[in-house]
N, C-alpha and C positions, 0 to 999 in steps of 0.2 A: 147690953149697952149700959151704960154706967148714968148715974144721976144728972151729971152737968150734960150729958147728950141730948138725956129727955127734955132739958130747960130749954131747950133748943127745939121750936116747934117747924118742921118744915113741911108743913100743910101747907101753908099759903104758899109757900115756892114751889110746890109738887104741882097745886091747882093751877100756879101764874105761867109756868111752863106749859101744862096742858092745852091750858086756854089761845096763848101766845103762837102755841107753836103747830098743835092738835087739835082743833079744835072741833073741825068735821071731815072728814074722810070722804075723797073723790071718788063720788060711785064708780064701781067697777075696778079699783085700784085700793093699793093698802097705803095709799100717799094722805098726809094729814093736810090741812091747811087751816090759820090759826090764825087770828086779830093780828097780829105784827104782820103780816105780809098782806094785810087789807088796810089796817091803816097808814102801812106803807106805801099805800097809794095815791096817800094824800100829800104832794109836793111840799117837801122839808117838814112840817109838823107834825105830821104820821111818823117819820123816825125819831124826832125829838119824845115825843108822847111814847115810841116802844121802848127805846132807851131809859127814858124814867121808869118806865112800867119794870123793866128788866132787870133794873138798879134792886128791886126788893130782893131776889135771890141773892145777891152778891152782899147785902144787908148780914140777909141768914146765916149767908157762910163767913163773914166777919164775928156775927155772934156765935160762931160754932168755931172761933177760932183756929179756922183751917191755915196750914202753912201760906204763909206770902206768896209764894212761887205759882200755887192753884189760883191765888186770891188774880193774879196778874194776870195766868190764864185766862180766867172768867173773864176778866176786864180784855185782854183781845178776843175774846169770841166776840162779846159788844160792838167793840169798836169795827169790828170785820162786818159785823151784822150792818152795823149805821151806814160803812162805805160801800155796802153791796146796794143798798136803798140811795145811794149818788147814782144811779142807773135805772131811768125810766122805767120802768114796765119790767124788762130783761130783771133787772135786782132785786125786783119781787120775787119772780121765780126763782133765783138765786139765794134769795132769806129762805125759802119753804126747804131747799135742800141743805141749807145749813144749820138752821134749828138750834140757834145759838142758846138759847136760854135752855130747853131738852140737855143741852151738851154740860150747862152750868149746874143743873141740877144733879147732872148725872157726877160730876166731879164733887160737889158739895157732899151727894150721900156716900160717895166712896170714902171721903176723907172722914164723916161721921162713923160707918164701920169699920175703916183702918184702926183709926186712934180715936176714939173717941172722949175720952179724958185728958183735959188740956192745963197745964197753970193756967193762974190769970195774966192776960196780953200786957207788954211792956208796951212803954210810952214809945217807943221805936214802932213796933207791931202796931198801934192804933194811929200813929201819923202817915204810914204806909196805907195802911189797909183804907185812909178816906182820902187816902191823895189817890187810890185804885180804884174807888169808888166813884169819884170826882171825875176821872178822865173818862171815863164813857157818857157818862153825862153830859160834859163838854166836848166833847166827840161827837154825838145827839143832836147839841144844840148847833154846833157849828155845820154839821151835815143839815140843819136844817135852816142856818141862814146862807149857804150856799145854794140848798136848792131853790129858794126864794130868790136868791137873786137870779140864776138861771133861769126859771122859768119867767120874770122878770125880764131880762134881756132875752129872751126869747119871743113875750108876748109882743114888747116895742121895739 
């Protein structure tokens, strides 16, 4: 691996995915389950709070200047993840088998052992990659003033 790879520290996105996604193992089964699918539980703020949380990976792979096309991936695994949590209870179980961040990580280190030496990002690449950043975010945020108002019109 070449010098600008190693500048590129993807501890904390190895840990954030674990945590996120792994975090304890359902006795009896080799099934993980991970703080995103528990604070997923908490109507609209649980996916706004995974969504930021999830945002750090997608950080690293912006600093590890993976191609835009992954960087977009990443950003619909998110966004798939936030719309799985528009679904009570059922979307939880649905996050645990999707394991979006697991999935971001796993792309982030491929593209770090693919290529790992990159020039430095043109102003095209760095306005892309925080408008990719940005939309799960706000994808997050809006999945969770929708479900605030849903369960809002639900209560009255």
């Amino acid at each position: 691996m070449s010098d600008r790879a190693r500048e590129v520290d993807v501890a904390l996105s190895r840990q954030l995915a674990k945590v996120m996604d792994d975090a304890v193992t359902v006795p009896g089964t080799r099934v993980g389950v991970g703080l995103d699918a528990v604070i997923g539980l908490v109507p609209g703020i649980g996916d706004a709070v995974g969504s930021a949380l999830s945002g750090v990976i997608v950080r690293d792979a912006v600093r590890a200047r993976v191609p835009m096309a992954v960087l977009a991936r990443m950003g619909l695994n998110l966004i798939v993840d936030a719309l799985l949590g528009l679904v009570p209870g059922f979307g939880d179980l649905l996050d645990v088998a999707h394991r979006a961040n697991r999935r971001n990580v796993r792309l982030l280190m491929r593209e770090i052992e693919r290529q790992p030496l990159r020039e430095p990002p043109s102003t095209a690449y760095v306005i892309g990659a925080v408008a990719l950043m940005l939309v799960p975010v706000l994808a997050g945020v809006a999945v969770a003033v929708l479900g605030l108002w849903l369960l809002w019109r639900w209560l009255t």
